[in-house]
Backbone and ligand atoms as CSV (ligand in chain L), in Angstrom:
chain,resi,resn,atom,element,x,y,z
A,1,UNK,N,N,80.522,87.996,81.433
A,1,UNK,CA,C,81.605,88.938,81.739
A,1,UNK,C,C,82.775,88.707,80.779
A,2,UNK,N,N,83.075,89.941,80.090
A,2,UNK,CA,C,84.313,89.664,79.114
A,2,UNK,C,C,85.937,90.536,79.951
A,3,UNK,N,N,86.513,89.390,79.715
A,3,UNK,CA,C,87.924,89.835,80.689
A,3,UNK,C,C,89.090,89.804,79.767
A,4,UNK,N,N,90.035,91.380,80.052
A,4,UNK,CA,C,91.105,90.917,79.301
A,4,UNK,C,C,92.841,90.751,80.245
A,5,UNK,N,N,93.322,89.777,79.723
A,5,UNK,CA,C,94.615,89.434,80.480
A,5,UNK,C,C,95.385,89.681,79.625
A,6,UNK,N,N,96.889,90.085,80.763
A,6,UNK,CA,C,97.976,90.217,80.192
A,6,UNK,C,C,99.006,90.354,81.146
A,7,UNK,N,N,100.706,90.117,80.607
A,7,UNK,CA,C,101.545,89.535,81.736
A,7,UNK,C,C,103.238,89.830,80.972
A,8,UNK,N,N,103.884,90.160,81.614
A,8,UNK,CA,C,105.203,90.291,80.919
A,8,UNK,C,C,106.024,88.973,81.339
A,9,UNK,N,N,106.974,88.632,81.424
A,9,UNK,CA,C,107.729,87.103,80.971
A,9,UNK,C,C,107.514,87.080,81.999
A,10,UNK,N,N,107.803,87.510,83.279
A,10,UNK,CA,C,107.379,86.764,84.751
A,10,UNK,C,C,106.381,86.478,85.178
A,11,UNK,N,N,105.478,87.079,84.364
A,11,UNK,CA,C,103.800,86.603,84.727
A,11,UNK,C,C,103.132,85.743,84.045
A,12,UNK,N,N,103.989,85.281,82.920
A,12,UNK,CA,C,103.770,84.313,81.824
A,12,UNK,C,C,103.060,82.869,82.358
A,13,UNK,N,N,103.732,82.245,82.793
A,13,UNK,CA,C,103.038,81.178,83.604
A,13,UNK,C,C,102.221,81.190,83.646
A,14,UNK,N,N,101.607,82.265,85.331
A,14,UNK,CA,C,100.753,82.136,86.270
A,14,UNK,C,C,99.595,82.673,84.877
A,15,UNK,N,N,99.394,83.370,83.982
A,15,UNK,CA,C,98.578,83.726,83.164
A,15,UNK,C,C,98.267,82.379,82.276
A,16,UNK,N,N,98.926,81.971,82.151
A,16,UNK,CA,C,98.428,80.651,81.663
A,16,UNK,C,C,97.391,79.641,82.206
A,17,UNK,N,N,97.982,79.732,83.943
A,17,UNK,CA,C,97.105,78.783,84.604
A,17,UNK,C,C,95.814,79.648,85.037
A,18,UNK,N,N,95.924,81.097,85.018
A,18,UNK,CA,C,94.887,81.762,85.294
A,18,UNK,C,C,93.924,81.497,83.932
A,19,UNK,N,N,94.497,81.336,82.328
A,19,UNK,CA,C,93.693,81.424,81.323
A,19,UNK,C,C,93.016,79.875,81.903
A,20,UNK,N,N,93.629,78.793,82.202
A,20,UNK,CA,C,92.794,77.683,82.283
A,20,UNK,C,C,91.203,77.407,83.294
A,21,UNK,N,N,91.701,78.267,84.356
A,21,UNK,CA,C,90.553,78.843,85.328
A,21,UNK,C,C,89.707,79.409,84.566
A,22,UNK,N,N,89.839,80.361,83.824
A,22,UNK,CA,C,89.045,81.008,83.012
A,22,UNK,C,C,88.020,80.222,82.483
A,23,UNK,N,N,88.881,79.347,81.284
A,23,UNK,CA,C,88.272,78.721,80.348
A,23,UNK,C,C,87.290,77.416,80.759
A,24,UNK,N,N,87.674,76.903,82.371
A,24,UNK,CA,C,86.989,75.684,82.895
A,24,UNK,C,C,85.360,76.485,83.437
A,25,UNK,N,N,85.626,77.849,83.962
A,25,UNK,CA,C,84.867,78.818,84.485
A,25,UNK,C,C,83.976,79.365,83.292
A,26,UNK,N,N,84.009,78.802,81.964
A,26,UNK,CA,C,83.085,79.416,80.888
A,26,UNK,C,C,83.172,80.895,80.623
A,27,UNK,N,N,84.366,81.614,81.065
A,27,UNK,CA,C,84.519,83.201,80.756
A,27,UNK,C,C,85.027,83.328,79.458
A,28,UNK,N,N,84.395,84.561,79.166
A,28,UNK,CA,C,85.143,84.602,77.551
A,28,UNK,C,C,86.598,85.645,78.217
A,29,UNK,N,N,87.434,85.618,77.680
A,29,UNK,CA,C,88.874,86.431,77.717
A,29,UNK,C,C,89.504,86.544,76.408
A,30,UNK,N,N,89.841,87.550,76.302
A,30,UNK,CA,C,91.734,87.868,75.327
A,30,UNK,C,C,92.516,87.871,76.339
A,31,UNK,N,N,93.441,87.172,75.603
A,31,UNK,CA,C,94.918,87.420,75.814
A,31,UNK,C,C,95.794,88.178,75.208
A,32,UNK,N,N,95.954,89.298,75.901
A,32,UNK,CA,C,97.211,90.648,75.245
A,32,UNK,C,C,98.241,90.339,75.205
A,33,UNK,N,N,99.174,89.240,75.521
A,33,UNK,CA,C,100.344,89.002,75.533
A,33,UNK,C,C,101.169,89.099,77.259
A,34,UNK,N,N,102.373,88.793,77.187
A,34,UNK,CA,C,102.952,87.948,76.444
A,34,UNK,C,C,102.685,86.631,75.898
A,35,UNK,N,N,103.276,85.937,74.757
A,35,UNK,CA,C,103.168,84.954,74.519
A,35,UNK,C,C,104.262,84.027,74.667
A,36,UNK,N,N,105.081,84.440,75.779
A,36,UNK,CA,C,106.491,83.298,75.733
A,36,UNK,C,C,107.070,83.662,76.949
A,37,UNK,N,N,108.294,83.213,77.381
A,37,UNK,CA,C,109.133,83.146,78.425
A,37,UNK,C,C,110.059,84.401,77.987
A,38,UNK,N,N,109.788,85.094,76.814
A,38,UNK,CA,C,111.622,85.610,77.197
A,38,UNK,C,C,111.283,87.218,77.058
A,39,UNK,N,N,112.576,87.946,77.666
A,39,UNK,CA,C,111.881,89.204,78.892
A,39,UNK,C,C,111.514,90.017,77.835
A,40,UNK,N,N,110.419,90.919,78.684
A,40,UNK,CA,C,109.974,91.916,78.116
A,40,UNK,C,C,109.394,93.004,78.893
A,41,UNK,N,N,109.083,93.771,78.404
A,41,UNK,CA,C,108.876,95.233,79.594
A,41,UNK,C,C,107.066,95.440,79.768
A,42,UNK,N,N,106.951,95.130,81.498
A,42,UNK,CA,C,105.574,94.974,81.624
A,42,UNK,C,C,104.728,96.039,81.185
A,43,UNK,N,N,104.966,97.747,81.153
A,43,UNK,CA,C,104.315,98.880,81.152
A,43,UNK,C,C,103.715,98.788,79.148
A,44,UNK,N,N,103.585,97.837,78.355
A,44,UNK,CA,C,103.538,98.071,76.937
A,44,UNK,C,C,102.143,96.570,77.422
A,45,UNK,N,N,102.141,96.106,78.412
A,45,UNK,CA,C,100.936,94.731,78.577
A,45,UNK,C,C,100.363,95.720,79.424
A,46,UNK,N,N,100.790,95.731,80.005
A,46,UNK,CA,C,99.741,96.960,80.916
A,46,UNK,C,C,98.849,97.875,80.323
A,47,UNK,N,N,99.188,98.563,79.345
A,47,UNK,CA,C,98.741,99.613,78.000
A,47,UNK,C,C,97.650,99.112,77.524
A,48,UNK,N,N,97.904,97.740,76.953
A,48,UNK,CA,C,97.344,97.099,76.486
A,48,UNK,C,C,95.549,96.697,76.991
A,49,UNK,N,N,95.892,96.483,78.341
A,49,UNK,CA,C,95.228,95.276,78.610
A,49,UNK,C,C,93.711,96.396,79.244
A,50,UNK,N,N,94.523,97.947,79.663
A,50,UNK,CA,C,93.722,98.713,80.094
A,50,UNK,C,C,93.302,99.723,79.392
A,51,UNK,N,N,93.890,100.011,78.371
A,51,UNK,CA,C,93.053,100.451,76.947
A,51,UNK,C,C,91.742,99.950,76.568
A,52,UNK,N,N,92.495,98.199,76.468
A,52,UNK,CA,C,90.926,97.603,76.269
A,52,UNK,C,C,89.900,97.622,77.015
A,53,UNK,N,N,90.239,97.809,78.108
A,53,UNK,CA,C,89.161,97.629,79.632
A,53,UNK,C,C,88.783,99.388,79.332
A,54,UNK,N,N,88.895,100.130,78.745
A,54,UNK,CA,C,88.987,101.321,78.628
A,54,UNK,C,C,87.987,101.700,77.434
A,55,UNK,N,N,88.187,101.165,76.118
A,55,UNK,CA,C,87.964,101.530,75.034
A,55,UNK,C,C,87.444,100.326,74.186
A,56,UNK,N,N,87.183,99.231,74.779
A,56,UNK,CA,C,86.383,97.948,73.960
A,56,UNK,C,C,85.231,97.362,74.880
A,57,UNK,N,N,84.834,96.383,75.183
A,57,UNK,CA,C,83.842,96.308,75.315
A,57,UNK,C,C,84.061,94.633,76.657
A,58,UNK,N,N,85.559,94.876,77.283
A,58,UNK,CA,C,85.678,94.502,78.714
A,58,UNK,C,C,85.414,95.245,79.964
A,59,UNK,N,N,84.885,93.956,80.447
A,59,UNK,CA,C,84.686,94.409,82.049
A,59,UNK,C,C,85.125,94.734,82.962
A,60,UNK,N,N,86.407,93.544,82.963
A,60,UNK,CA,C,87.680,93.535,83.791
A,60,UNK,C,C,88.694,93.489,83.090
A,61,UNK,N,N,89.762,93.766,83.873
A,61,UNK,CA,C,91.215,93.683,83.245
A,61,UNK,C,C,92.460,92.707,83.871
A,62,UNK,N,N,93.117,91.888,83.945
A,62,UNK,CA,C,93.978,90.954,84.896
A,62,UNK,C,C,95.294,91.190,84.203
A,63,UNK,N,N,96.346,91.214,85.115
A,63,UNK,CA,C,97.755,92.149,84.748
A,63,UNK,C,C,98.458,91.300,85.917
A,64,UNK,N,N,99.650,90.476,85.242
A,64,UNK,CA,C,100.924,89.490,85.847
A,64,UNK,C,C,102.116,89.961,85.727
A,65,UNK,N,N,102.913,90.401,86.406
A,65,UNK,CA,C,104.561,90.403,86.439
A,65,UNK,C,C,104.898,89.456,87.717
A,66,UNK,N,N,106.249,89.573,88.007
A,66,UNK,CA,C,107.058,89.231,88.589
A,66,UNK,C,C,106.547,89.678,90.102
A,67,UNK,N,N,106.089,90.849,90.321
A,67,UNK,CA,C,105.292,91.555,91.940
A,67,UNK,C,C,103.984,92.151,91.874
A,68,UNK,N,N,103.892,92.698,90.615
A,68,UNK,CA,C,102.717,92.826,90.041
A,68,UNK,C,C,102.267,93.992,90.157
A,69,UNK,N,N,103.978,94.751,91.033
A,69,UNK,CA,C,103.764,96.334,91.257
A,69,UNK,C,C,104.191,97.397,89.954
A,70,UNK,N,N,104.711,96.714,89.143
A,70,UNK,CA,C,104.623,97.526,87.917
A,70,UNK,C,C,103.791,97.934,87.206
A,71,UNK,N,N,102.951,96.623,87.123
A,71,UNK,CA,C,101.912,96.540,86.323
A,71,UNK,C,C,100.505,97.362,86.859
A,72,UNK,N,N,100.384,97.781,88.534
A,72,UNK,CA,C,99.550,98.299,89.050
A,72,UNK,C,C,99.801,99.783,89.102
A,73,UNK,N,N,101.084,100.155,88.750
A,73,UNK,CA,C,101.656,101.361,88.573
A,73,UNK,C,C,101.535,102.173,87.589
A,74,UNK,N,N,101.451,101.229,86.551
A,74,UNK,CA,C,101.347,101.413,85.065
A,74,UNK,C,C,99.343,101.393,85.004
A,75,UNK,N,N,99.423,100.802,85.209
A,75,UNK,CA,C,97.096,100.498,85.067
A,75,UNK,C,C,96.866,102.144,85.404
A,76,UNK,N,N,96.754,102.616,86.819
A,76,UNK,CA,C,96.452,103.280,87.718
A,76,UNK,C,C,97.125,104.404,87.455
A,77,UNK,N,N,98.151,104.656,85.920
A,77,UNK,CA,C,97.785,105.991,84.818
A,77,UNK,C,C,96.823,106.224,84.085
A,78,UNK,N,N,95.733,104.978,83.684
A,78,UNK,CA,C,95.331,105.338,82.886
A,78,UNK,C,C,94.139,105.701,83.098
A,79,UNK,N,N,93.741,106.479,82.597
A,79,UNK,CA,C,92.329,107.094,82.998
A,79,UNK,C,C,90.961,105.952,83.402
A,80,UNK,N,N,90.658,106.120,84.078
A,80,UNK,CA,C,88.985,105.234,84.333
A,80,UNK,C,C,89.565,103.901,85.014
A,81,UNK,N,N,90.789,103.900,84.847
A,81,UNK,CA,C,91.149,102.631,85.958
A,81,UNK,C,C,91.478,102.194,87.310
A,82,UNK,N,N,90.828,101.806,87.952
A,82,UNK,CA,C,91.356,101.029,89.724
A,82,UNK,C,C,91.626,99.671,89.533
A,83,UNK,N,N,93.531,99.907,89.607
A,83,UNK,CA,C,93.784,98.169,89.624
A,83,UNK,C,C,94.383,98.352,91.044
A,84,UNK,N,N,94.060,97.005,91.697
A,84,UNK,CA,C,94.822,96.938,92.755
A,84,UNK,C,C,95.368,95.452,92.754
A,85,UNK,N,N,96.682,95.461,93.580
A,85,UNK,CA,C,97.300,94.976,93.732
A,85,UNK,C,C,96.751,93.912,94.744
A,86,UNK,N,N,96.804,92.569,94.589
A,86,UNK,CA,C,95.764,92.038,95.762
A,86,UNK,C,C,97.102,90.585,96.020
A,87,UNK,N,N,96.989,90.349,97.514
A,87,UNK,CA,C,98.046,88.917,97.946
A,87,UNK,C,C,96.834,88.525,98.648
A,88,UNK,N,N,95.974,88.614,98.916
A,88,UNK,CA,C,95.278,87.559,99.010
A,88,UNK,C,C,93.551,87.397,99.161
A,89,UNK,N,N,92.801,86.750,99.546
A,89,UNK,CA,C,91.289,86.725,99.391
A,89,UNK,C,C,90.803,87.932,99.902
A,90,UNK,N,N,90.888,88.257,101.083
A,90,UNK,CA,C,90.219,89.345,101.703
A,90,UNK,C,C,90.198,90.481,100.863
A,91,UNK,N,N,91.757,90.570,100.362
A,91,UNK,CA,C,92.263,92.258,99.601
A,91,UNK,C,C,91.281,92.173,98.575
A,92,UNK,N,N,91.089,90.533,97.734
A,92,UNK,CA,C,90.318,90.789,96.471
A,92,UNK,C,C,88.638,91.016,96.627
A,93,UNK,N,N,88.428,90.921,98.010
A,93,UNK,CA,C,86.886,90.437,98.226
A,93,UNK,C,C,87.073,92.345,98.212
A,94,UNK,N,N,87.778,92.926,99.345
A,94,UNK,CA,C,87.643,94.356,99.659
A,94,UNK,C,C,87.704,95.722,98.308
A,95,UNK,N,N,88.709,94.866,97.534
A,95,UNK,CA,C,89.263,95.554,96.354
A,95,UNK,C,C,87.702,95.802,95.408
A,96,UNK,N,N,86.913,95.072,95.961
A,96,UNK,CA,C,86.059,94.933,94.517
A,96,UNK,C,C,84.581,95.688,96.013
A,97,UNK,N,N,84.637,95.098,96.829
A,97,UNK,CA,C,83.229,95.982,97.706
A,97,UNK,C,C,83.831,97.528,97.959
A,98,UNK,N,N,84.846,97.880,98.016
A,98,UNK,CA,C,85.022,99.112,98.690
A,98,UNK,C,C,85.613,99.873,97.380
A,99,UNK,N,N,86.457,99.532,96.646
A,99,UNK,CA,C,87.297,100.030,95.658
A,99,UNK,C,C,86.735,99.874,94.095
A,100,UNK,N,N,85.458,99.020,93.754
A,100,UNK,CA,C,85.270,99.105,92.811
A,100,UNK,C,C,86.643,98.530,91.588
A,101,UNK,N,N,87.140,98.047,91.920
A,101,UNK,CA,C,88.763,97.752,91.370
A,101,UNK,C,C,88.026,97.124,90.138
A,102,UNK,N,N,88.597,97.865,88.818
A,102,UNK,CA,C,88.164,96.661,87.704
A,102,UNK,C,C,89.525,96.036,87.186
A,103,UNK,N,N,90.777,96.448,87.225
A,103,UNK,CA,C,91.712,95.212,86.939
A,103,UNK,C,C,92.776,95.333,88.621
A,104,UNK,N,N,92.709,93.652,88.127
A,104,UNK,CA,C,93.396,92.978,89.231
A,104,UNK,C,C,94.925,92.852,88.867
A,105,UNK,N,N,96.083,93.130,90.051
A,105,UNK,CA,C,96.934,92.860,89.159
A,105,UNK,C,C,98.001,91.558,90.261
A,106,UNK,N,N,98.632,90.762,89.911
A,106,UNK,CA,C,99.062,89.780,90.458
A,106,UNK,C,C,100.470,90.162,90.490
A,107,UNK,N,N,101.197,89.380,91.516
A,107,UNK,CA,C,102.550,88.953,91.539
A,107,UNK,C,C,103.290,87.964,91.641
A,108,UNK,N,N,103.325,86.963,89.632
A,108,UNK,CA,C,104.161,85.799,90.254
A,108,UNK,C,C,104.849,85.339,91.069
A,109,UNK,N,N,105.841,85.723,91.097
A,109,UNK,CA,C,107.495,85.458,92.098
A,109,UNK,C,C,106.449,85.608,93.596
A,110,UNK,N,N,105.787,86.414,94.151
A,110,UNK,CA,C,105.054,86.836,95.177
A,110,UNK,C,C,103.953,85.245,95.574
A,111,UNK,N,N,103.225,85.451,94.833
A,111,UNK,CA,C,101.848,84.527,95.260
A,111,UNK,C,C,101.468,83.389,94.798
A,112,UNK,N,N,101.825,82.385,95.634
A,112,UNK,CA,C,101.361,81.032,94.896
A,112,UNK,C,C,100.145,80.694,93.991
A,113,UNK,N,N,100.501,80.005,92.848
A,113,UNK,CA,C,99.518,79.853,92.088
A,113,UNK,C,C,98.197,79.383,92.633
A,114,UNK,N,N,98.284,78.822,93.176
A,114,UNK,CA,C,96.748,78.090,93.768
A,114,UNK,C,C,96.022,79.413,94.329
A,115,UNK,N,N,96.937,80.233,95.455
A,115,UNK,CA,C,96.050,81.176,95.879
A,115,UNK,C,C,95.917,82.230,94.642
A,116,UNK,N,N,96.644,82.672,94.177
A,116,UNK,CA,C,96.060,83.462,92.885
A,116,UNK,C,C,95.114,82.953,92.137
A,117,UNK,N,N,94.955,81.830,92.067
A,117,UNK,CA,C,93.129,81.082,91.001
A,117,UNK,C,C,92.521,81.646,92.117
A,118,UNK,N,N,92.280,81.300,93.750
A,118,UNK,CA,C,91.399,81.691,94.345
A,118,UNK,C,C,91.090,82.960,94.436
A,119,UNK,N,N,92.040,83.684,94.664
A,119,UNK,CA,C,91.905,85.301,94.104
A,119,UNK,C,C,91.067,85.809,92.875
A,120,UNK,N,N,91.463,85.615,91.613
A,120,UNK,CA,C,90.653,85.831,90.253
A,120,UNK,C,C,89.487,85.209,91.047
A,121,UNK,N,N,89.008,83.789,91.539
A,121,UNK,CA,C,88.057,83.287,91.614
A,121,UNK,C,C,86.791,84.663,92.171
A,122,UNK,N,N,87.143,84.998,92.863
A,122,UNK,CA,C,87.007,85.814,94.676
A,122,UNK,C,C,86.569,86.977,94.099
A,123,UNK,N,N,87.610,87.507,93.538
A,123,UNK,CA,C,87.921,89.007,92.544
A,123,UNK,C,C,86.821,89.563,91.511
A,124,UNK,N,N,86.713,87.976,90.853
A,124,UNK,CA,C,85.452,88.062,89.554
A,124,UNK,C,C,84.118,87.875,90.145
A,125,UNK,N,N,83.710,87.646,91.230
A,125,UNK,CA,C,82.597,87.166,91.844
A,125,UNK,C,C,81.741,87.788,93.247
A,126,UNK,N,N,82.829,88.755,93.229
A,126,UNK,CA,C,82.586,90.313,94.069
A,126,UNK,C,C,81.893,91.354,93.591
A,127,UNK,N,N,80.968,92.030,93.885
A,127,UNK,CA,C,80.001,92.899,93.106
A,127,UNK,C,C,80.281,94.097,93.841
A,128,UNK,N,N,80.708,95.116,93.667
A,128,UNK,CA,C,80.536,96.709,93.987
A,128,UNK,C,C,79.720,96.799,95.321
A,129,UNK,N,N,79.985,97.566,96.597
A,129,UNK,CA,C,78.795,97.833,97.495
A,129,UNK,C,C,78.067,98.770,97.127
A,130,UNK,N,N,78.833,100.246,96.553
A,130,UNK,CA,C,78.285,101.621,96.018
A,130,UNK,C,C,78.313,102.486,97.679
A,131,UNK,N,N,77.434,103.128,97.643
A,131,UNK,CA,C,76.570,103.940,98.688
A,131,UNK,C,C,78.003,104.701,98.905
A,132,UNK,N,N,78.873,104.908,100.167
A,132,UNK,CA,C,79.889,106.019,100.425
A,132,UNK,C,C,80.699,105.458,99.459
A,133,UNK,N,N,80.920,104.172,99.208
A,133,UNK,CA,C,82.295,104.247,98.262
A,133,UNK,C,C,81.927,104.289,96.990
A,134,UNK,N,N,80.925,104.762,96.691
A,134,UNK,CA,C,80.917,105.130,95.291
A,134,UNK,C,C,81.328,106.740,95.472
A,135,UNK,N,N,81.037,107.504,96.180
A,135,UNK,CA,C,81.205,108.473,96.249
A,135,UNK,C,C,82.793,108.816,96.468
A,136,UNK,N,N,83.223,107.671,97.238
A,136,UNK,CA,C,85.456,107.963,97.377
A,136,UNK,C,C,85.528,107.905,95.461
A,137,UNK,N,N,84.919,106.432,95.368
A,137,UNK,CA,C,85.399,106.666,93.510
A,137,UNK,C,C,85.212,107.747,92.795
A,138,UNK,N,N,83.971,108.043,93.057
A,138,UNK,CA,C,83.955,109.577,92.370
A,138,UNK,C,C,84.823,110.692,92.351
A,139,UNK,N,N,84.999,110.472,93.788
A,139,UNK,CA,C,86.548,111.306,94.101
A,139,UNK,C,C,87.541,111.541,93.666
A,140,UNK,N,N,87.917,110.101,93.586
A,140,UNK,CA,C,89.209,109.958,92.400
A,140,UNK,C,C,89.377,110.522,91.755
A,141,UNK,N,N,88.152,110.635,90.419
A,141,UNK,CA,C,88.394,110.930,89.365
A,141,UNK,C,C,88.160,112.552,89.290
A,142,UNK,N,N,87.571,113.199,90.396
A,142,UNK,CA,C,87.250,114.461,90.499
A,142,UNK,C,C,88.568,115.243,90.947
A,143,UNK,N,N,89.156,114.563,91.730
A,143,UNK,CA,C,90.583,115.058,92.296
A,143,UNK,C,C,91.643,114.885,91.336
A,144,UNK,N,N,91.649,113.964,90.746
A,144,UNK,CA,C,92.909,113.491,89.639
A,144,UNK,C,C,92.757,113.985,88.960
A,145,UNK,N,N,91.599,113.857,87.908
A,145,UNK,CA,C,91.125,113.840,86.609
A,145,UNK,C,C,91.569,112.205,85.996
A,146,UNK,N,N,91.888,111.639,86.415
A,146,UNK,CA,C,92.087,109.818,86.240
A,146,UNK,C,C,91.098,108.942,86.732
L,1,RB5,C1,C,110.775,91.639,85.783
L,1,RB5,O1,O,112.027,91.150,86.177
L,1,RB5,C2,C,110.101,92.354,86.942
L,1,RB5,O2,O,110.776,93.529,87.255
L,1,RB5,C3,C,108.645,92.641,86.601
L,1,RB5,O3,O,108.003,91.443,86.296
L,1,RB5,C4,C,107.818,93.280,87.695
L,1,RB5,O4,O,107.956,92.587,88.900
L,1,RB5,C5,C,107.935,94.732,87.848
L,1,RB5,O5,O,107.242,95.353,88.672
């Protein structure tokens, strides 16, 4: 599974300790940025991270701010994407059987780091149910055009 992350200065951190999960977990990932502490505007990582999940050759997509509602605001323009916003195991187990969700999006300031590894953990390791909820997804995109 190829995953791409990305995080504006408040999500900086927790993307870090999420890249180390990653990397102990044998996943391949990019990192879209940020690369530092100092501020920047989440909707240009967001772009980023779901373009690629869009137009390269990722699976998933993982998206950090400060609540992590920007960044799910921003995903969930772009065409072919379901990010949801997840605080904790259940949302990520549901997000991925019922919702098909391919990027996850976090909220530093919000969710302790430990439970956010368990989340990605949870998140990446959830497989699609299909059958009616493939058919809500279909929906989506039939009703939106997104
Ligand atoms: C940055 O201060 C903060 O607004 C941002 O990280 C995010 O929480 C927005 O939704």
């Amino acid at each position: 599974m190829k995953i791409a992350i990305g995080s504006d200065h408040a999500g900086y951190l927790l993307k870090e300790k999420i890249k180390e999960f990653l990397s102990e977990s044998n996943l391949e990932f990019t990192d879209y940025g940020t690369f530092k502490e100092d501020s920047c505007d989440y909707p240009e990582f967001a772009y980023k991270v779901t373009t690629a999940v869009m137009q390269e050759s990722y699976d998933r997509g993982i998206l950090i701010c400060g609540t992590g509602i920007g960044m799910s605001i921003t995903a969930n323009k772009v065409k072919g994407i379901r990010a949801a916003l997840v605080h904790s195991e259940e949302t990520a187990q549901l997000s991925r059987l019922h919702n098909d969700a391919n990027v996850l999006c976090l909220g530093a300031r919000i969710t302790p780091a430990d439970l956010a590894i368990e989340i990605v953990n949870t998140w990446l390791n959830t497989s699609f149910e299909g059958g009616r909820h493939e058919r809500r997804t279909q929906l989506i995109t039939k009703l939106t055009g997104l």
